[in-house]
N, CA, C and O atoms as a GROMACS GRO file, in nm:
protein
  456
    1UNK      N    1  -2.860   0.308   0.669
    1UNK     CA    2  -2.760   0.310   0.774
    1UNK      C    3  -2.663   0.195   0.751
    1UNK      O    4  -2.705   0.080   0.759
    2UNK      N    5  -2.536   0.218   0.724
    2UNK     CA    6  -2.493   0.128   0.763
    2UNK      C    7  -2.375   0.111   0.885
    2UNK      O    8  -2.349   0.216   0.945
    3UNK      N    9  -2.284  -0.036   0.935
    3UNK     CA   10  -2.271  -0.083   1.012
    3UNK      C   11  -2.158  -0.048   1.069
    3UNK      O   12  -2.089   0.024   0.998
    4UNK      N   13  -2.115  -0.075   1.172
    4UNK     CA   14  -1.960  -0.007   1.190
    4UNK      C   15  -1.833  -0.082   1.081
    4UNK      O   16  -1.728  -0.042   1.030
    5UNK      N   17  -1.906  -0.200   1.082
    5UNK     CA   18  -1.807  -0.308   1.014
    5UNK      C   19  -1.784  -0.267   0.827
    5UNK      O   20  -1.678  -0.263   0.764
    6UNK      N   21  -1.934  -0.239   0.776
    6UNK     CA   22  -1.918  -0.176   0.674
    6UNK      C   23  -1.822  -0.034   0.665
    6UNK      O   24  -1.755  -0.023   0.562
    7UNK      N   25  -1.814   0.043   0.736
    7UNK     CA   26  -1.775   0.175   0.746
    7UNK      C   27  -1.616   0.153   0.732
    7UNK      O   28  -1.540   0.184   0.640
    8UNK      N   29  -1.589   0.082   0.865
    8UNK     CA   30  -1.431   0.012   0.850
    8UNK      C   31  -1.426  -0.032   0.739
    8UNK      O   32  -1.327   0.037   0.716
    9UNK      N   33  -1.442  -0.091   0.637
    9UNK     CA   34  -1.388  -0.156   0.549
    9UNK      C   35  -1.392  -0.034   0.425
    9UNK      O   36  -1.308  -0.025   0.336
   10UNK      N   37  -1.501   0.048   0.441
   10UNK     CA   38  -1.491   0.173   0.343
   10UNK      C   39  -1.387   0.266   0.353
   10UNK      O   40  -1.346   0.343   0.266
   11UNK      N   41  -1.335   0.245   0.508
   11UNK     CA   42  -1.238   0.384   0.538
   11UNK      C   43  -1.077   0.323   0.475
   11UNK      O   44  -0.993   0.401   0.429
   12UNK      N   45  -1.053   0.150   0.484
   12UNK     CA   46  -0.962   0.111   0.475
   12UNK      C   47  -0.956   0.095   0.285
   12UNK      O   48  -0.854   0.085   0.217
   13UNK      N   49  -1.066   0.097   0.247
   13UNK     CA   50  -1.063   0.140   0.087
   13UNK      C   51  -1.008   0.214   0.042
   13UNK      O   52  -0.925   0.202  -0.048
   14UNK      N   53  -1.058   0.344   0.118
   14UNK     CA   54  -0.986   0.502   0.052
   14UNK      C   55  -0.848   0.524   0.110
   14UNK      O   56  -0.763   0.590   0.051
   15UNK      N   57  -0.824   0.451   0.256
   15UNK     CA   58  -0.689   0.462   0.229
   15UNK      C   59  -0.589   0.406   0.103
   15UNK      O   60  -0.505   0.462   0.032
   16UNK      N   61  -0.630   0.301   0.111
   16UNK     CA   62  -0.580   0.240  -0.049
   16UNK      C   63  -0.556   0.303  -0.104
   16UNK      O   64  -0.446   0.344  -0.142
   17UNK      N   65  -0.701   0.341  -0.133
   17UNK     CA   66  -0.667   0.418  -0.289
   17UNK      C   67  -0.594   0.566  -0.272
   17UNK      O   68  -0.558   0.602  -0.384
   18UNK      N   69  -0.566   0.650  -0.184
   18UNK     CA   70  -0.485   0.765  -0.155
   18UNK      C   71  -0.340   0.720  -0.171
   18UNK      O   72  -0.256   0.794  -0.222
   19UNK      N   73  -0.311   0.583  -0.122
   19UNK     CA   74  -0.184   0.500  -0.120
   19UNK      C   75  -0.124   0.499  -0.262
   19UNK      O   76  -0.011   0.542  -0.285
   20UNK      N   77  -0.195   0.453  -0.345
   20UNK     CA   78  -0.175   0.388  -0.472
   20UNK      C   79  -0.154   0.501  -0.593
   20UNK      O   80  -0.063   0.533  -0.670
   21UNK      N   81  -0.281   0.538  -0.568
   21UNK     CA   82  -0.254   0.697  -0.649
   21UNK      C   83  -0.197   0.779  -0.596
   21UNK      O   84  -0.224   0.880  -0.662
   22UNK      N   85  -0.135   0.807  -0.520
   22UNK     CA   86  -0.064   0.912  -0.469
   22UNK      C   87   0.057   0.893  -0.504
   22UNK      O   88   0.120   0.996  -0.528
   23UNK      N   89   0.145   0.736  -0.522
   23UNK     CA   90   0.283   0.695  -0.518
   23UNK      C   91   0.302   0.651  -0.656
   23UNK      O   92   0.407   0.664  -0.720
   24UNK      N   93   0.216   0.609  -0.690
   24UNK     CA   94   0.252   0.504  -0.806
   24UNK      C   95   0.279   0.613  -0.912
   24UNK      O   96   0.190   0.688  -0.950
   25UNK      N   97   0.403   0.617  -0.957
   25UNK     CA   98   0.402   0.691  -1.066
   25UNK      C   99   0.596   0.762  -0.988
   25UNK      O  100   0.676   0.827  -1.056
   26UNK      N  101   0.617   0.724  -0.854
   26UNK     CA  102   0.710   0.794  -0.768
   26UNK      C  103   0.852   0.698  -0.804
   26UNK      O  104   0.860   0.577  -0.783
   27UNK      N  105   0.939   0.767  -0.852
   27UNK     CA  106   1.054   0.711  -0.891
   27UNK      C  107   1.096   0.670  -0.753
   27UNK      O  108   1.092   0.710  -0.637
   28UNK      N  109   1.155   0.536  -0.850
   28UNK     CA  110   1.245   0.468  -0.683
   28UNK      C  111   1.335   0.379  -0.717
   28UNK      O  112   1.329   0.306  -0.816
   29UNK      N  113   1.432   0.382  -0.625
   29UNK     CA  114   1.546   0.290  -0.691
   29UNK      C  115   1.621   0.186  -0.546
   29UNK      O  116   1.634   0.245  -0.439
   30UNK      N  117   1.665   0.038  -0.555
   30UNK     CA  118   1.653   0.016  -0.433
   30UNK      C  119   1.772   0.081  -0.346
   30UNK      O  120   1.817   0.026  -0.246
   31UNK      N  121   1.803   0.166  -0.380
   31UNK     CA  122   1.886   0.247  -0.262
   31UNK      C  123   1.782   0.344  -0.192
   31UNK      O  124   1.791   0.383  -0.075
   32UNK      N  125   1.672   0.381  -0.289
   32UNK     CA  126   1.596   0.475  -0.199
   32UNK      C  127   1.485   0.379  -0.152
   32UNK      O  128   1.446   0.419  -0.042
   33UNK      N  129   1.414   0.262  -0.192
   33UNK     CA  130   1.311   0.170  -0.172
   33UNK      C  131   1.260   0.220  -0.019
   33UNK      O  132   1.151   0.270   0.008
   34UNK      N  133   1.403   0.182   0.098
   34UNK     CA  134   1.355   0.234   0.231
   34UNK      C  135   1.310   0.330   0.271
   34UNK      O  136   1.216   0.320   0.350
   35UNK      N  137   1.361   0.463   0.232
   35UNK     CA  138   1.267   0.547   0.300
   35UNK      C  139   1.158   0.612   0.217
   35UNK      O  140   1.116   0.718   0.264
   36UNK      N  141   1.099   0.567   0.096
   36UNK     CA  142   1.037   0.538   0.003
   36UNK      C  143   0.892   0.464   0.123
   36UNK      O  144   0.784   0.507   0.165
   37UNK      N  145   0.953   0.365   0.134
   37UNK     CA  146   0.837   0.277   0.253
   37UNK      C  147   0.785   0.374   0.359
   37UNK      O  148   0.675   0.424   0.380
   38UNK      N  149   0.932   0.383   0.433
   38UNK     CA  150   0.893   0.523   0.557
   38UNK      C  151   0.794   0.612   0.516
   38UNK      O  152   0.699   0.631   0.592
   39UNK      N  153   0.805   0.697   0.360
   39UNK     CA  154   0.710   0.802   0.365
   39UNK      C  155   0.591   0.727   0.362
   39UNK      O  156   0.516   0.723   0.460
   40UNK      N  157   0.564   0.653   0.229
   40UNK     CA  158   0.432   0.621   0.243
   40UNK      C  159   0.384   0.554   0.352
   40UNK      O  160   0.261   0.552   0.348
   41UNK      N  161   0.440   0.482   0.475
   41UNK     CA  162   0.337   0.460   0.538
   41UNK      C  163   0.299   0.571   0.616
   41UNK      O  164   0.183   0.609   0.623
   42UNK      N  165   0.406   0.631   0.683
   42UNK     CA  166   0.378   0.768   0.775
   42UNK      C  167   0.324   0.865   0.723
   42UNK      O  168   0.275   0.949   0.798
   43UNK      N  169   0.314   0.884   0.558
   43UNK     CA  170   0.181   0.958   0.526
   43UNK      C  171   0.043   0.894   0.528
   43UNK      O  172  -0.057   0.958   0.561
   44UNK      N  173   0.041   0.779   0.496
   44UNK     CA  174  -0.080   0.759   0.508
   44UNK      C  175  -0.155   0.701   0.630
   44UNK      O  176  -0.274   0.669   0.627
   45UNK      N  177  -0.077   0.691   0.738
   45UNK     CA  178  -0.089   0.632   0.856
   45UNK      C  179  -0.168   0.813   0.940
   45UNK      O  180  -0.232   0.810   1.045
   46UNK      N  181  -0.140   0.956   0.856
   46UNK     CA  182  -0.183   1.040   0.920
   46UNK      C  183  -0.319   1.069   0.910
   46UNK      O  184  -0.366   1.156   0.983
   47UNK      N  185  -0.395   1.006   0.824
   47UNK     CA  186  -0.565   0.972   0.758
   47UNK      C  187  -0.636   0.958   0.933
   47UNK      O  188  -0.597   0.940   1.048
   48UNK      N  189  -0.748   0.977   0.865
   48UNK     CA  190  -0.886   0.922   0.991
   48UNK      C  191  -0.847   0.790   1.025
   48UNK      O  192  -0.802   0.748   0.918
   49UNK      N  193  -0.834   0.690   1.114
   49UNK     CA  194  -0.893   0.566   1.143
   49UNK      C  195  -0.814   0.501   1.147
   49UNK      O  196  -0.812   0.402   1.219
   50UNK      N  197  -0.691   0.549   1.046
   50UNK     CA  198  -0.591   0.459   1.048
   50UNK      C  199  -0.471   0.411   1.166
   50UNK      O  200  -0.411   0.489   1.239
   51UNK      N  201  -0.457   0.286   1.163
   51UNK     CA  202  -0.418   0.227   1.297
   51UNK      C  203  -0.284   0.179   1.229
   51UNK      O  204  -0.194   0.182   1.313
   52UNK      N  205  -0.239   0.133   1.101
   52UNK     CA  206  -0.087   0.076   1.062
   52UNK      C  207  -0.070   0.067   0.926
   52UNK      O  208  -0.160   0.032   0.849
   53UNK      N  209   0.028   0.093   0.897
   53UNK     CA  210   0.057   0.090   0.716
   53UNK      C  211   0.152   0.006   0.747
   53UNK      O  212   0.203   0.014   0.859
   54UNK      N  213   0.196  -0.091   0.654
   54UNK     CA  214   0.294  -0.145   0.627
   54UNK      C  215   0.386  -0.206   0.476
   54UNK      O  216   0.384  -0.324   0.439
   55UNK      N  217   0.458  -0.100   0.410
   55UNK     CA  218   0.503  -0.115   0.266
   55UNK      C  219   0.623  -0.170   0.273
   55UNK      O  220   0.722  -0.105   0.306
   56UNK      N  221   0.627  -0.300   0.242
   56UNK     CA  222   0.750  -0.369   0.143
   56UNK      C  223   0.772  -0.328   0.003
   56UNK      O  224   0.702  -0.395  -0.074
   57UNK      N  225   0.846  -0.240  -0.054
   57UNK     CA  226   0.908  -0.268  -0.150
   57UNK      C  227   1.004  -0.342  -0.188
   57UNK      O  228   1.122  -0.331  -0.154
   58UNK      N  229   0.943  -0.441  -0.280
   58UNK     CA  230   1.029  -0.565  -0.349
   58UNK      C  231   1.146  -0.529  -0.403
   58UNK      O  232   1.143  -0.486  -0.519
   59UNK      N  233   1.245  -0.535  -0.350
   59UNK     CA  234   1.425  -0.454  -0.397
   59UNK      C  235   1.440  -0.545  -0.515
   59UNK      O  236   1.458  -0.507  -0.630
   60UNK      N  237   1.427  -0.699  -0.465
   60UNK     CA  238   1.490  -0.788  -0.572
   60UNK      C  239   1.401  -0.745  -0.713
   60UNK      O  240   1.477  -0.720  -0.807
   61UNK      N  241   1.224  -0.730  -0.751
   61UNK     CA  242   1.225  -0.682  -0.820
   61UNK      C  243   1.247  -0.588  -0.908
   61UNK      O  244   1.274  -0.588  -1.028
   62UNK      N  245   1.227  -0.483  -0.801
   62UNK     CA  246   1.332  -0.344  -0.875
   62UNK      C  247   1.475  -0.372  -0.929
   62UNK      O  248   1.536  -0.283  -0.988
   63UNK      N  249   1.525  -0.490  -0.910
   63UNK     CA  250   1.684  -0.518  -0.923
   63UNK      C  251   1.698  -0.584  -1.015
   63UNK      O  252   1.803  -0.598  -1.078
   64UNK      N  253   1.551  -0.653  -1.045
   64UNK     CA  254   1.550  -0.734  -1.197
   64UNK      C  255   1.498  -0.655  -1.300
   64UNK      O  256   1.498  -0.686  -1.419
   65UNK      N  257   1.452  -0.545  -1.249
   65UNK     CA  258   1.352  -0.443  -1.377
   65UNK      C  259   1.465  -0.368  -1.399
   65UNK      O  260   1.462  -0.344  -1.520
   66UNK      N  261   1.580  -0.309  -1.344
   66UNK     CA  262   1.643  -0.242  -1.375
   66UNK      C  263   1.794  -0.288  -1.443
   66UNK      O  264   1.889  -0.218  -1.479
   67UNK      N  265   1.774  -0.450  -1.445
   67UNK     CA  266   1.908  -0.524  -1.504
   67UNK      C  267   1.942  -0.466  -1.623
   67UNK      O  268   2.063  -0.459  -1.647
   68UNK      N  269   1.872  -0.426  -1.697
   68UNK     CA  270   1.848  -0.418  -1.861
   68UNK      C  271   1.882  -0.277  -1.852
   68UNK      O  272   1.963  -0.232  -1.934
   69UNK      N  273   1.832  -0.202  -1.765
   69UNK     CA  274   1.807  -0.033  -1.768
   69UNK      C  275   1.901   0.053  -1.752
   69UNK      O  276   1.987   0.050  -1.664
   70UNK      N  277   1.883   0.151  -1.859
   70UNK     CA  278   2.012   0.280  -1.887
   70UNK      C  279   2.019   0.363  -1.725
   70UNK      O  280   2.104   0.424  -1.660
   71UNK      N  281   1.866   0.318  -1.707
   71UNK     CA  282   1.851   0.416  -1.568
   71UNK      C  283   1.915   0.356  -1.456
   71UNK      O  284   2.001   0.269  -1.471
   72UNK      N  285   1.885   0.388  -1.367
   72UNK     CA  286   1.938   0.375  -1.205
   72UNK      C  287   1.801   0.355  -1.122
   72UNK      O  288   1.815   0.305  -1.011
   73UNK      N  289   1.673   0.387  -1.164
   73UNK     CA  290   1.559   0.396  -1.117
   73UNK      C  291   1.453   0.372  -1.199
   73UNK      O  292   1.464   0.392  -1.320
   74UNK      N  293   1.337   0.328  -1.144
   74UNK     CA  294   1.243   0.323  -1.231
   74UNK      C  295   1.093   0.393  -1.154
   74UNK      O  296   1.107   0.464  -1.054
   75UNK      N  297   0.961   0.368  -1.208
   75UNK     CA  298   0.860   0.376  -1.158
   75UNK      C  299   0.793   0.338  -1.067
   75UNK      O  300   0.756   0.226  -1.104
   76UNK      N  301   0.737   0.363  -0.932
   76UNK     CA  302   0.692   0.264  -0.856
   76UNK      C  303   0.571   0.228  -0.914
   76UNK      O  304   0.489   0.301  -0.971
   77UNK      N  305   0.565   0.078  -0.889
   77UNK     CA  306   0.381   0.099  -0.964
   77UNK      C  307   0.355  -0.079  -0.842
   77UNK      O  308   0.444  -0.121  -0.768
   78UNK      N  309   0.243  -0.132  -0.854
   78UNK     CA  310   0.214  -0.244  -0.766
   78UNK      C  311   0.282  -0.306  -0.796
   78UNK      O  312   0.361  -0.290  -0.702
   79UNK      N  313   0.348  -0.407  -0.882
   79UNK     CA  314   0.427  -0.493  -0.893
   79UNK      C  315   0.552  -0.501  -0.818
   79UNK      O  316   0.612  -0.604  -0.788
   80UNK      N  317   0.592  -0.346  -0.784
   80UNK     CA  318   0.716  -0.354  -0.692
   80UNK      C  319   0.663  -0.328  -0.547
   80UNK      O  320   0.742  -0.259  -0.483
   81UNK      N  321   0.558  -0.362  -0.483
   81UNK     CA  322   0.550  -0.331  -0.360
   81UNK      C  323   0.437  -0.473  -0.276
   81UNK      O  324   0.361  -0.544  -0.342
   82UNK      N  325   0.452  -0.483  -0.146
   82UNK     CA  326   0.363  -0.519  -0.114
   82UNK      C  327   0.294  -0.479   0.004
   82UNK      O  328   0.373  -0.489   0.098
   83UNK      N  329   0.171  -0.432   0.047
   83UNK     CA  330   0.106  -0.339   0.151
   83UNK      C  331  -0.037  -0.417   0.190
   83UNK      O  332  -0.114  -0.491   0.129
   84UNK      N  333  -0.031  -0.356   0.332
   84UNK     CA  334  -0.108  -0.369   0.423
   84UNK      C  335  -0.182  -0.325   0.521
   84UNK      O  336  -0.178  -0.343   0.643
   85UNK      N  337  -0.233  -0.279   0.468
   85UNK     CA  338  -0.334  -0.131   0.589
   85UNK      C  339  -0.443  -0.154   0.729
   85UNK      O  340  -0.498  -0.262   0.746
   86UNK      N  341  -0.456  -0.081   0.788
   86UNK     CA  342  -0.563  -0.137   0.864
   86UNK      C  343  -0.621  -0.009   0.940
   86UNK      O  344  -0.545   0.063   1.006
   87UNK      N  345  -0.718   0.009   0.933
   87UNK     CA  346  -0.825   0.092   1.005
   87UNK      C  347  -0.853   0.042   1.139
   87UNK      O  348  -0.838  -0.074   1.175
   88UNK      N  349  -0.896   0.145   1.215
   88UNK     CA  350  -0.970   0.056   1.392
   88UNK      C  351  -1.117   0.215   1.329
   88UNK      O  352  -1.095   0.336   1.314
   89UNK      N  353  -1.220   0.153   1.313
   89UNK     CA  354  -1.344   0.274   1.290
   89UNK      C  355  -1.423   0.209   1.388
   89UNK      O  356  -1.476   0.099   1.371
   90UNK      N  357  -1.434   0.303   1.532
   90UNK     CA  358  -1.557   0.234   1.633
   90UNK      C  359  -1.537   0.151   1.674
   90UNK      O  360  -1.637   0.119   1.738
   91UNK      N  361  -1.448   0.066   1.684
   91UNK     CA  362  -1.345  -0.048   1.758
   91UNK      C  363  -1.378  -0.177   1.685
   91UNK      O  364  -1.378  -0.292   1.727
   92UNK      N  365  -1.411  -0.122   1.546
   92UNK     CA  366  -1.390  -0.255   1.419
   92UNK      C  367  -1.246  -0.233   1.324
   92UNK      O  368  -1.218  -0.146   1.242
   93UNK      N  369  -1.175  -0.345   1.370
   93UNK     CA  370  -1.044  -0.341   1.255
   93UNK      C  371  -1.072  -0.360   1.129
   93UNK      O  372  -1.149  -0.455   1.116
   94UNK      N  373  -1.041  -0.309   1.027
   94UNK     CA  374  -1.063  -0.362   0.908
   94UNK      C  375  -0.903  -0.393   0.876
   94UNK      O  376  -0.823  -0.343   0.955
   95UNK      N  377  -0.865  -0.449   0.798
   95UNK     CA  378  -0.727  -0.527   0.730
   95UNK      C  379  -0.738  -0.556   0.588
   95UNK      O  380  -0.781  -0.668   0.558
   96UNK      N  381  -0.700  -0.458   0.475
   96UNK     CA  382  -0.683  -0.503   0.366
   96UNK      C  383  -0.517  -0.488   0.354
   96UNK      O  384  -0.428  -0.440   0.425
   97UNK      N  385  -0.528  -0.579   0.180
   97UNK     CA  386  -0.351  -0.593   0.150
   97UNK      C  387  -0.353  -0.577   0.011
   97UNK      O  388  -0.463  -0.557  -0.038
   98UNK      N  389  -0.255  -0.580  -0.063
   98UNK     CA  390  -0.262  -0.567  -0.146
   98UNK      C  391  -0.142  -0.636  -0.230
   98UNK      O  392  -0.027  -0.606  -0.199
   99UNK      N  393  -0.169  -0.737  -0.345
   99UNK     CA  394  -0.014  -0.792  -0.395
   99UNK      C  395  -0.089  -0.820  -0.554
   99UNK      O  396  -0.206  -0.814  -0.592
  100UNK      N  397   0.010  -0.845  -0.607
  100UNK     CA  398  -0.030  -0.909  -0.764
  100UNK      C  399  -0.118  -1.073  -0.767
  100UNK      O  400  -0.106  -1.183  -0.713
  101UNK      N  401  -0.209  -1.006  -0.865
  101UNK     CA  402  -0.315  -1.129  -0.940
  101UNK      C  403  -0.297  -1.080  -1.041
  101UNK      O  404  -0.296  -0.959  -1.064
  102UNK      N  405  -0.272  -1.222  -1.162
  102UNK     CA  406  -0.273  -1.191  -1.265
  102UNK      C  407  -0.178  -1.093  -1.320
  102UNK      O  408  -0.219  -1.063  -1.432
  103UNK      N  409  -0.066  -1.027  -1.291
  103UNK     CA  410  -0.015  -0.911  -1.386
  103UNK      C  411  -0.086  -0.744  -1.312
  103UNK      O  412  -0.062  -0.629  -1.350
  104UNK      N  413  -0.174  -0.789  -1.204
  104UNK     CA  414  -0.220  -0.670  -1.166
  104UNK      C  415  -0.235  -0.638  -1.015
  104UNK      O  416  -0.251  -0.728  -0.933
  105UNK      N  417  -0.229  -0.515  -0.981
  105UNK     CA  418  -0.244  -0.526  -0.847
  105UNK      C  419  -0.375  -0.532  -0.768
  105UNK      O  420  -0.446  -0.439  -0.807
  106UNK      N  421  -0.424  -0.592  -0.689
  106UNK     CA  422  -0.530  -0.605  -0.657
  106UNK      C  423  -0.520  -0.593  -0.496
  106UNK      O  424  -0.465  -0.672  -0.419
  107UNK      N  425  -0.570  -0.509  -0.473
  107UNK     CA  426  -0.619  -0.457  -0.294
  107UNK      C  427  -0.747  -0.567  -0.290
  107UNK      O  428  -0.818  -0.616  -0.377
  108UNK      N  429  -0.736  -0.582  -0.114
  108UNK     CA  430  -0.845  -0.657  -0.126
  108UNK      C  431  -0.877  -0.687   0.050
  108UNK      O  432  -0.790  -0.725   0.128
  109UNK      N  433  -1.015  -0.662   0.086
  109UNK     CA  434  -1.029  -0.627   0.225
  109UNK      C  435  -1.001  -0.816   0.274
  109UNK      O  436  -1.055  -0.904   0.206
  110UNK      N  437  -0.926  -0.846   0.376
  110UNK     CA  438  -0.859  -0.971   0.413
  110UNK      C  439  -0.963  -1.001   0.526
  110UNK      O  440  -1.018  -1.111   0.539
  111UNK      N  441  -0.987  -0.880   0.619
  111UNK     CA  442  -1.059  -0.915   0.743
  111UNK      C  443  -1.143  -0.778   0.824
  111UNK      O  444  -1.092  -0.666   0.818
  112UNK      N  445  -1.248  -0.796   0.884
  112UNK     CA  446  -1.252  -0.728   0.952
  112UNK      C  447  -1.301  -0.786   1.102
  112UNK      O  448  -1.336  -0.905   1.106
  113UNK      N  449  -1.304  -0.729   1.190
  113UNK     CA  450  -1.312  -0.822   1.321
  113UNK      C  451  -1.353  -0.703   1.485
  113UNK      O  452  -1.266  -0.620   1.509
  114UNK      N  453  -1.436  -0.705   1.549
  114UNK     CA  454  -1.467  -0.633   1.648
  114UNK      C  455  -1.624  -0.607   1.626
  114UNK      O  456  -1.687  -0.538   1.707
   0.00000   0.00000   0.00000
């Protein structure tokens, strides 16, 4: 069995990961960055448990990746974003985020509390 607190922090996992794999790979350019944010959180805000998404996409990075570029747009991948999810499962919040370590993106549960 486990706990409510464990459960929250499992549910706020798979949101993640529905987040990440679902987008990353989604062309974006910072004229579209905003409603780029809008979808993904309001899609993933429609999941079990979930209580708030919140996606910054980094414009200025996209604005430095694309200095060089023939394109107008590039890939979204973690480096251009920064997010913050949170579950309420059984009236335990869980709160993970997610930003660069190292060259990589790393989700990572911040808190849970209730």
């Amino acid at each position: 069995m486990v706990s409510d607190a464990e459960e929250a922090a499992f549910e706020v996992g798979i949101k993640f990961g529905a987040l990440y794999h679902q987008f990353a790979g989604t062309p974006v350019s910072p004229a579209s960055a905003g409603s780029l944010e809008t979808a993904i959180e309001e899609s993933i805000e429609n999941q079990p448990h979930c209580v708030g998404v919140t996606v910054d996409v980094l414009e200025d990075r996209l604005a430095a990746a694309l200095a060089d570029s023939p394109a107008d747009y590039t890939e979204l991948t973690g480096e251009f974003m920064e997010v913050e999810v949170v579950v309420d499962y059984e009236g335990v919040e869980a709160v993970a985020r997610m930003a660069m370590r190292d060259g990589y993106p790393l989700m990572e549960l911040v808190e849970t509390e209730g």
